[in-house]
PAZAPA-4460 file (N, C-alpha, C; in steps of 0.05 Angstrom, whole numbers, plus 32768, in hexadecimal, padded with zeros to 4 digits):
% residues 229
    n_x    n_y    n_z   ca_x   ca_y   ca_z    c_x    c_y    c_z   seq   type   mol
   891D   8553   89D0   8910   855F   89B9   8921   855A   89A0     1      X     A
   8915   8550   898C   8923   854D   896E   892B   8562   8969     2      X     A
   8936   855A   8950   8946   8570   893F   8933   857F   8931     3      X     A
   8922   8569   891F   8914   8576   8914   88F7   858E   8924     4      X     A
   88F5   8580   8938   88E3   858B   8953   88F3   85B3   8953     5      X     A
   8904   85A7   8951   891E   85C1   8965   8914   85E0   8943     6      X     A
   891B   85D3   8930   8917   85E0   891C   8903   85E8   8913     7      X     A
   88E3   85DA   890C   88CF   85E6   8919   88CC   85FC   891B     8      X     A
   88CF   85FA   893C   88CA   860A   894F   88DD   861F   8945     9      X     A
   88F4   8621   8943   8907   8641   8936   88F9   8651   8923    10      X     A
   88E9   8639   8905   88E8   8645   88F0   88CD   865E   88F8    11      X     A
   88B0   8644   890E   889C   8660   8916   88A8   866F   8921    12      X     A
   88B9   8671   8934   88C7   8689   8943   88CD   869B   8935    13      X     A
   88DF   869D   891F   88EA   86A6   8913   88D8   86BA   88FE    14      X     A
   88C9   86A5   88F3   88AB   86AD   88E0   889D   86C8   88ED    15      X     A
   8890   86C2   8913   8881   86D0   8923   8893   86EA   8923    16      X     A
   88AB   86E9   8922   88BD   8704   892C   88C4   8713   890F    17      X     A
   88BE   870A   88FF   88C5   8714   88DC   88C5   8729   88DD    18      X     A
   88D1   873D   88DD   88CD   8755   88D9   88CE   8767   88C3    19      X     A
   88CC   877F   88B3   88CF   8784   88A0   88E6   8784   8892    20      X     A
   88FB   8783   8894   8919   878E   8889   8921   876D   8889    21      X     A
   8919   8756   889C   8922   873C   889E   891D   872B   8890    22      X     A
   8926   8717   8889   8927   86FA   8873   8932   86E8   887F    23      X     A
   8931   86D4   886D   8938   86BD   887F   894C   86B2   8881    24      X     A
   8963   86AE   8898   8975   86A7   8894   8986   8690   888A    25      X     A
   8977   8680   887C   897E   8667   887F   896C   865F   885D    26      X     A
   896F   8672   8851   8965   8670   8836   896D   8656   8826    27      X     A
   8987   864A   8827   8995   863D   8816   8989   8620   881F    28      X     A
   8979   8620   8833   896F   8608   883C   8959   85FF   8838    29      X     A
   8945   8611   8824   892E   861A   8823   892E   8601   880B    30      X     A
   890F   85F6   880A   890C   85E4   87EE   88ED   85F0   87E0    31      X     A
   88F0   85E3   87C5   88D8   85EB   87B2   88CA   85D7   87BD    32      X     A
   88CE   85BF   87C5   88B8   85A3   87D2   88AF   85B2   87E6    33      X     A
   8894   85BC   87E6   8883   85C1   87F3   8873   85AD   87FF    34      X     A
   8875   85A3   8815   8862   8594   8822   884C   859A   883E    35      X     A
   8855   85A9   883F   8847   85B6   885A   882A   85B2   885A    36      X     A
   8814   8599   8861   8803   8592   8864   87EC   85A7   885E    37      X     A
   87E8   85BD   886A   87DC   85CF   8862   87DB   85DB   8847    38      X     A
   87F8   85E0   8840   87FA   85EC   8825   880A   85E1   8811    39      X     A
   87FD   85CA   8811   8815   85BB   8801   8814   85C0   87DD    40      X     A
   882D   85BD   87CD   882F   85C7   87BE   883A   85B6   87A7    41      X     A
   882B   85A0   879D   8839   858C   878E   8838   858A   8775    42      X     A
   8853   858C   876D   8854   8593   874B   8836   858B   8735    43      X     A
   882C   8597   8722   881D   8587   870F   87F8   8580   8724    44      X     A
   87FD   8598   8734   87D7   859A   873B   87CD   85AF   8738    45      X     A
   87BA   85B3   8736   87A9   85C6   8728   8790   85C3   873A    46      X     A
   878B   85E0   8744   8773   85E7   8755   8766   85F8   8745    47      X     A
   874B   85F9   8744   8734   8607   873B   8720   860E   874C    48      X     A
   8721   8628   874C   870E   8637   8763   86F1   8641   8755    49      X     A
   86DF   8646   8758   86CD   865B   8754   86BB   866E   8762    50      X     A
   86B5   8684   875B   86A4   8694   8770   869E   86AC   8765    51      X     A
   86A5   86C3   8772   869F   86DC   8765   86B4   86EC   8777    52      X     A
   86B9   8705   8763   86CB   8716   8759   86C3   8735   8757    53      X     A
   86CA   8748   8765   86BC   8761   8761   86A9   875E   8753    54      X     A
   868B   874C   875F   8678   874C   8753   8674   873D   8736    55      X     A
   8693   8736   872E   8686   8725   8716   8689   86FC   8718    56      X     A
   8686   86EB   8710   8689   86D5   870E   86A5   86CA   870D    57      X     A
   86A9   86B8   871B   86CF   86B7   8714   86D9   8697   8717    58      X     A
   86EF   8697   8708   86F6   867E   870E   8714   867F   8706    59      X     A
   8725   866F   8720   873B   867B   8729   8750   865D   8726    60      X     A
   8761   8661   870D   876E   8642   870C   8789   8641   8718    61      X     A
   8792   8637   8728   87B3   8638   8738   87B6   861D   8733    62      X     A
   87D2   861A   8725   87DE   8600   8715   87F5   8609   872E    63      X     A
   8802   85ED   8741   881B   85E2   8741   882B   85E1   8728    64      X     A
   8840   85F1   8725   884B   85EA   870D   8866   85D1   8711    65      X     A
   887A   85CE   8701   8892   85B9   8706   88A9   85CC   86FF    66      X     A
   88A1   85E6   8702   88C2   85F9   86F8   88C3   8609   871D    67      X     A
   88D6   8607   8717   88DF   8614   873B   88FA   863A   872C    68      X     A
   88F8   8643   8742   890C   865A   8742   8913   865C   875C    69      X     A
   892D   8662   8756   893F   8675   876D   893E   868E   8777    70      X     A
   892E   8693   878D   892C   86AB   879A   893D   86AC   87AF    71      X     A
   894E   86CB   87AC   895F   86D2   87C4   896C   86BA   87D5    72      X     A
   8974   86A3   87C2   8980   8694   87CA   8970   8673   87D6    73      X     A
   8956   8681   87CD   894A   8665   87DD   8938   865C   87BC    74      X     A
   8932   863C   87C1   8927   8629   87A7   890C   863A   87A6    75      X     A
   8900   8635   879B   88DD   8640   879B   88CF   862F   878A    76      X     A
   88B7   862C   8792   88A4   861D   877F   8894   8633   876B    77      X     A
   8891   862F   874F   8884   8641   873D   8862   863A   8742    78      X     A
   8854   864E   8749   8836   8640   873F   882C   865D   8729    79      X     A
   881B   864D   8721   8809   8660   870D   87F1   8662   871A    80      X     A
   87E9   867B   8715   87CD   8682   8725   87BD   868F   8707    81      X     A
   87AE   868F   8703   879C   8694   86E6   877A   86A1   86EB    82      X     A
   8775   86B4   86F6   8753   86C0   86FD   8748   86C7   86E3    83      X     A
   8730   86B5   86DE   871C   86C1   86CB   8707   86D1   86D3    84      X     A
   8705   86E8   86D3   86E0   86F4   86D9   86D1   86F3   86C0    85      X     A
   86BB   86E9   86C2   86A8   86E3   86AC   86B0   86D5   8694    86      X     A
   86C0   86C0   8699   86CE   86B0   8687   86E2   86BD   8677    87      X     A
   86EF   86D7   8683   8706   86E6   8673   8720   86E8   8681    88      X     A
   8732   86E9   867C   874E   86E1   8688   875A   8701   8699    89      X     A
   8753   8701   86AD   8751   871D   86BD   876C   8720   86C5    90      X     A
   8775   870F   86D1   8793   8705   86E0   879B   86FA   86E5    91      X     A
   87B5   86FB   86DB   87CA   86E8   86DE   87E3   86EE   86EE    92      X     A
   87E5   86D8   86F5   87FF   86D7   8710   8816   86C0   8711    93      X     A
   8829   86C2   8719   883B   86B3   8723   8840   86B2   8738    94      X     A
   883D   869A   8745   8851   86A2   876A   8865   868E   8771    95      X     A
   8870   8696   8786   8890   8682   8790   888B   8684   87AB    96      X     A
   888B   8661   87A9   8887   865F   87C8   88A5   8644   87D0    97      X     A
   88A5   8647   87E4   88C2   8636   87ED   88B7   8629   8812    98      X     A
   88C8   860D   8812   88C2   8609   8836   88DC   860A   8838    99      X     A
   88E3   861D   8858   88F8   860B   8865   88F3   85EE   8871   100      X     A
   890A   85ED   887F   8919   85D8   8889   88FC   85CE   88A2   101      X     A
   88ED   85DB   88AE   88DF   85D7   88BC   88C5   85D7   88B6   102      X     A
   88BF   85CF   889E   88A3   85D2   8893   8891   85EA   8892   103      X     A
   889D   8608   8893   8897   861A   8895   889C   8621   8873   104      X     A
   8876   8630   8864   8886   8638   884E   887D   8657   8850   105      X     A
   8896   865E   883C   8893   8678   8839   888D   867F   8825   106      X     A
   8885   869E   8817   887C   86AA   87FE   8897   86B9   87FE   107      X     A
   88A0   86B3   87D7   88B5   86BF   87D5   88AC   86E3   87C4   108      X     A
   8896   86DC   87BC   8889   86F1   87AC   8879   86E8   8795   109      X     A
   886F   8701   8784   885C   8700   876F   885D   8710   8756   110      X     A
   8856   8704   873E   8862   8713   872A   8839   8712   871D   111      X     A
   882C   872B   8727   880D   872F   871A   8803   873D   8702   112      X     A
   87FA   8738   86EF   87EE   8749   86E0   87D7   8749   86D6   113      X     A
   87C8   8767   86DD   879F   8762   86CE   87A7   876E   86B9   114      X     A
   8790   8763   86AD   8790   8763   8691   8772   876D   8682   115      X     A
   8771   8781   8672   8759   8791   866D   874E   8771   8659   116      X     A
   8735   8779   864F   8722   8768   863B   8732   8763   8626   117      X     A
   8744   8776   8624   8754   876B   8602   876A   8754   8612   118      X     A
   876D   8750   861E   878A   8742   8632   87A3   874F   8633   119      X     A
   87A0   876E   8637   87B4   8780   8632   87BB   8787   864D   120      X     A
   87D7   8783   8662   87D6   8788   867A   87D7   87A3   867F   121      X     A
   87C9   87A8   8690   87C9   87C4   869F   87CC   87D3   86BA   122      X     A
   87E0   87AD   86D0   87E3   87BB   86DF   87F4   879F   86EE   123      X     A
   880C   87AF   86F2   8816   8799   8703   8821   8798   871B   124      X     A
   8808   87A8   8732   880F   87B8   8743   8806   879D   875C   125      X     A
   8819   879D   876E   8819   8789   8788   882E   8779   877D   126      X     A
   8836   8775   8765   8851   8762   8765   8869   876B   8771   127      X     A
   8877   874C   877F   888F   8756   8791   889E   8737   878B   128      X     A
   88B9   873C   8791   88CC   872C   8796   88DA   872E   87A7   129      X     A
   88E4   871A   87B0   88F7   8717   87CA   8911   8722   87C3   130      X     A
   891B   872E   87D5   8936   873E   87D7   8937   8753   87BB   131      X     A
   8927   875E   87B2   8920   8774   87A0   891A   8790   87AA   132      X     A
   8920   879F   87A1   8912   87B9   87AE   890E   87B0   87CC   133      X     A
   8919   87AA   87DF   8915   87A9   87F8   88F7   8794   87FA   134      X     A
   88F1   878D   87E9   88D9   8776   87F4   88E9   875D   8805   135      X     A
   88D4   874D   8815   88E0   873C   8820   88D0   871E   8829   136      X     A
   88D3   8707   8826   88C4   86F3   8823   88B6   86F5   883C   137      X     A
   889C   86E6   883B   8883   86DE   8858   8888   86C5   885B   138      X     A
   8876   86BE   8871   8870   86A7   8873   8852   86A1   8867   139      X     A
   8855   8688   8858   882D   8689   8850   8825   867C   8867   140      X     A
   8837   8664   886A   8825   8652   8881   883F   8640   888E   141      X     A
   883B   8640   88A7   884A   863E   88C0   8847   8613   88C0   142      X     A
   8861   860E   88C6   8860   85F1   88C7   884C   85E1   88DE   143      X     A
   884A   85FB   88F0   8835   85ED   8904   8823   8605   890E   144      X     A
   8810   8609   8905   87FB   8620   890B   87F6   861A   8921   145      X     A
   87EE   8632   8933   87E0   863A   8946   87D5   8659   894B   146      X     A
   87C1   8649   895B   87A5   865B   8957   87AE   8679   8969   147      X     A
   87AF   868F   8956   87B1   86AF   8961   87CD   86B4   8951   148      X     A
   87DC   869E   8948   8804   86AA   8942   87F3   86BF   8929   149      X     A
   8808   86C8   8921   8805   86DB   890C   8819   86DF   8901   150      X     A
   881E   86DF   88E9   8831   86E2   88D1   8833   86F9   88BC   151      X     A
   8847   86FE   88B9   884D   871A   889A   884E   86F9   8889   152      X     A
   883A   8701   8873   8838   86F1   8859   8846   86FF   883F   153      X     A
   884E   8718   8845   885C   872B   8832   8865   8741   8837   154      X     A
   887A   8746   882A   8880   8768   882E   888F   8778   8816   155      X     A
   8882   8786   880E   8898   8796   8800   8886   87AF   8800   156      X     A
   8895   87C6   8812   8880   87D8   8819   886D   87F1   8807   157      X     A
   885E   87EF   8810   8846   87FA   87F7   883E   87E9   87E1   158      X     A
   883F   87D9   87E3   8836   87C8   87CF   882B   87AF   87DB   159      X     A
   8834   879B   87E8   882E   8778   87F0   8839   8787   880C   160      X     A
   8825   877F   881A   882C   8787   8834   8810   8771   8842   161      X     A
   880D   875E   883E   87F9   8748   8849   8804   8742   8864   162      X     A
   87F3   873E   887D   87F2   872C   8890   87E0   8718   8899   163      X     A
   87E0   86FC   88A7   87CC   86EC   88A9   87CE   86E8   88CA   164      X     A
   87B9   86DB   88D2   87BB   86D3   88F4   87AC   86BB   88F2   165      X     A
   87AB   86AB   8900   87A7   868F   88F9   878C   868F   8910   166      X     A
   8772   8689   8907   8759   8686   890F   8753   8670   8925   167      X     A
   8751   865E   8918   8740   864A   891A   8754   862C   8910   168      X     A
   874F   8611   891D   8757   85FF   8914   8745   85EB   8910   169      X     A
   8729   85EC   891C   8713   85D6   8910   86FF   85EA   890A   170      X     A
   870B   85FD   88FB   86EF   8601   88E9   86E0   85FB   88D7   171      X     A
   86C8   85F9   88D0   86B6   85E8   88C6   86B5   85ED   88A3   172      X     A
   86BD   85E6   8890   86B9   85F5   8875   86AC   85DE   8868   173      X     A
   869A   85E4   884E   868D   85D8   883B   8695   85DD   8820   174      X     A
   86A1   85DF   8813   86A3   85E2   87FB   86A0   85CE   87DC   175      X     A
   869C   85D0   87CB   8695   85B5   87B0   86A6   85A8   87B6   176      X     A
   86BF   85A4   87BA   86D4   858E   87BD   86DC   857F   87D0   177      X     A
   86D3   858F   87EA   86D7   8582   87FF   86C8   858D   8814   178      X     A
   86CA   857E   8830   86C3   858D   884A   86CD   8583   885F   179      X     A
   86D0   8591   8873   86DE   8583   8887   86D9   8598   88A3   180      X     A
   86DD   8590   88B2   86D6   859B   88D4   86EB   85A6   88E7   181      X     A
   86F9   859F   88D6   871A   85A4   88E3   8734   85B8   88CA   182      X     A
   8724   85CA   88C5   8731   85DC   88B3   8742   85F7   88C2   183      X     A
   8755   85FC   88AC   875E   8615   88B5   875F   862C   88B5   184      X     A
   8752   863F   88CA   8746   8651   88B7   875B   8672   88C1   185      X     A
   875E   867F   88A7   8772   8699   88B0   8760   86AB   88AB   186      X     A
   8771   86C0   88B5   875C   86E3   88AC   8776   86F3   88A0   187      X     A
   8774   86FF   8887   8793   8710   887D   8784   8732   887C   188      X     A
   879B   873B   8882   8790   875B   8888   87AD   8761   887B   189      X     A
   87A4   8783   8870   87C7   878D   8867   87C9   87B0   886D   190      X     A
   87DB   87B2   8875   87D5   87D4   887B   87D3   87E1   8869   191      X     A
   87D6   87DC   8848   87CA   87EE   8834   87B2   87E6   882D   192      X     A
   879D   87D6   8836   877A   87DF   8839   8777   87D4   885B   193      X     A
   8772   87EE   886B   8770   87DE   8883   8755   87D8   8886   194      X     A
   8742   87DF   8871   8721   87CE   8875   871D   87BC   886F   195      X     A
   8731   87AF   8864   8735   8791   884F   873A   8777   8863   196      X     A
   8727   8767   8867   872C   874D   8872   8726   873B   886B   197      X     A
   8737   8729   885A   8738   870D   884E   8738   86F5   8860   198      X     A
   8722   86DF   885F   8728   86C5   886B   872E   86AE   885A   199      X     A
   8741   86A1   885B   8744   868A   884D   8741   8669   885A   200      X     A
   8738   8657   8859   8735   863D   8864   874B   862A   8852   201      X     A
   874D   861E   8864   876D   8605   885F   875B   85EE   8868   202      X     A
   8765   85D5   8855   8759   85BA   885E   8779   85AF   885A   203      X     A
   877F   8599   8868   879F   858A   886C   8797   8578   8854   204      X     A
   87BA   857D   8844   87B7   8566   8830   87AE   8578   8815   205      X     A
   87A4   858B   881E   8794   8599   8805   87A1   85B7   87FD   206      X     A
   8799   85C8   880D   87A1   85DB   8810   8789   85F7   8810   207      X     A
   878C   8611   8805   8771   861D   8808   8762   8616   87F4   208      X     A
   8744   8614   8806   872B   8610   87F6   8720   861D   87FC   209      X     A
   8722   8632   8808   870A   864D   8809   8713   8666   880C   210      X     A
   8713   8682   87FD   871F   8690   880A   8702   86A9   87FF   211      X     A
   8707   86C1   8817   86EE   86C9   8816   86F3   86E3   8820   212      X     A
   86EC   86FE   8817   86E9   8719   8820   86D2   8722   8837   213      X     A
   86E0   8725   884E   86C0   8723   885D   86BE   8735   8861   214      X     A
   86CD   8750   8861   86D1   876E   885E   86DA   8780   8850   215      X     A
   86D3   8793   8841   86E5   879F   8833   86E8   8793   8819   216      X     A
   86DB   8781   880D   86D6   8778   87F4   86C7   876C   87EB   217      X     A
   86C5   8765   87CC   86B5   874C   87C9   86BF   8731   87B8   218      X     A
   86C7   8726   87CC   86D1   8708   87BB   86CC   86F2   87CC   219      X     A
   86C8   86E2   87BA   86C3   86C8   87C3   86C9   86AD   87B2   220      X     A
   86DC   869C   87B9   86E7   8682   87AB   86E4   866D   87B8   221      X     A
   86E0   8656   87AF   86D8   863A   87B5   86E8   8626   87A9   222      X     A
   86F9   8617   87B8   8700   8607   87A5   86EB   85EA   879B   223      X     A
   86ED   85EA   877E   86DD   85DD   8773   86E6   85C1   876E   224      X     A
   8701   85BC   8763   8712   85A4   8756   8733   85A8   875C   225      X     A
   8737   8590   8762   8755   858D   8761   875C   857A   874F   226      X     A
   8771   857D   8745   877B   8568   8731   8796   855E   8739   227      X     A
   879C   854B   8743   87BA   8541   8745   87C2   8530   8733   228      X     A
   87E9   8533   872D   87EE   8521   8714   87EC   8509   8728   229      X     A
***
């Protein structure tokens, strides 16, 4: 078995057993080059979603940016996440995401804010950072999925407390930009709404192009365009 084989395999182990109080030991090894086929994360692209939004129209822009930060010791990649409902700038976000050594990446946290009609924020509640107030990084997506593992995608308690379990690996999605037969599909649940169940679909190479409330809410996004430099 390789090395890189051997490591892998530690980082899901390690990921599957995450517990709340735990992080990762091996932070200093961690890079902003996100490549992880599923969720890859390459400086200078820009995804554009659309769908609907507590009932209103929406369109959801997440830029790869080229500025990285240091969380709790590990590199991170910056993205911008930008939601319009009805062509008005509802929310805005920042997130930090990092891979280890084994193509496993993790979420370092999120810095959110909605914003009333005037663009005046009024709430910046679910933001968390790593090693802050006891929050502590997730995994978003595992270097080698398989079907039933399950992951903490966040924690900092009462606030970001997301989990995902990994569905499906040829599921079928359609969306404006692409389609494919062999998608990945997750379900995220969190113990502060336990009626809340989110599905999102993964295409390799791309990353999510669908993510969708099939319980407990109403949203729905599509990815429409990608732009690479």
């Amino acid at each position: 078995m390789s090395r890189k084989t051997i490591a892998a395999g530690l980082a899901v182990a390690a990921a599957t057993m995450l517990a709340p109080g735990a992080a990762p030991a091996s932070a200093r090894r961690f890079s902003a080059n996100v490549t992880n086929p599923w969720f890859p994360l390459r400086p200078g692209t820009v995804y554009v979603y659309r769908g609907v939004r507590d009932g209103l129209p929406a369109r959801d822009m997440l830029t790869v940016t080229r500025r990285t930060r240091t969380i709790a010791g590990a590199r991170c990649r910056v993205l911008d996440d930008r939601l319009y409902l009805h062509g008005r700038l509802a929310e805005r976000t920042t997130d930090w995401y990092t891979q280890d050594a084994g193509g496993t990446v993790w979420y370092y946290g999120e810095a959110t804010a909605t914003l009333d009609p005037r663009g005046r924020v009024t709430s910046r509640e679910g933001s968390w950072l790593a090693g802050v107030s006891g929050a502590r990084p997730g995994v978003f997506m595992p270097a080698h999925p398989r079907v039933g593992r399950s992951f903490r995608q966040e924690y900092f308690r009462g606030h970001a407390e997301d989990r995902f379990r990994v569905m499906r690996l040829d599921a079928h999605i359609r969306v404006p930009f692409v389609s494919s037969a062999h998608a990945l599909l997750t379900r995220e649940t969190t113990r502060l709404e336990p009626g809340a169940v989110d599905e999102k679909h993964y295409v390799r190479g791309i990353g999510v192009v669908k993510e969708e409330a099939v319980r407990g809410g109403n949203e729905r996004l599509v990815l429409v365009s990608m732009t690479r430099p």
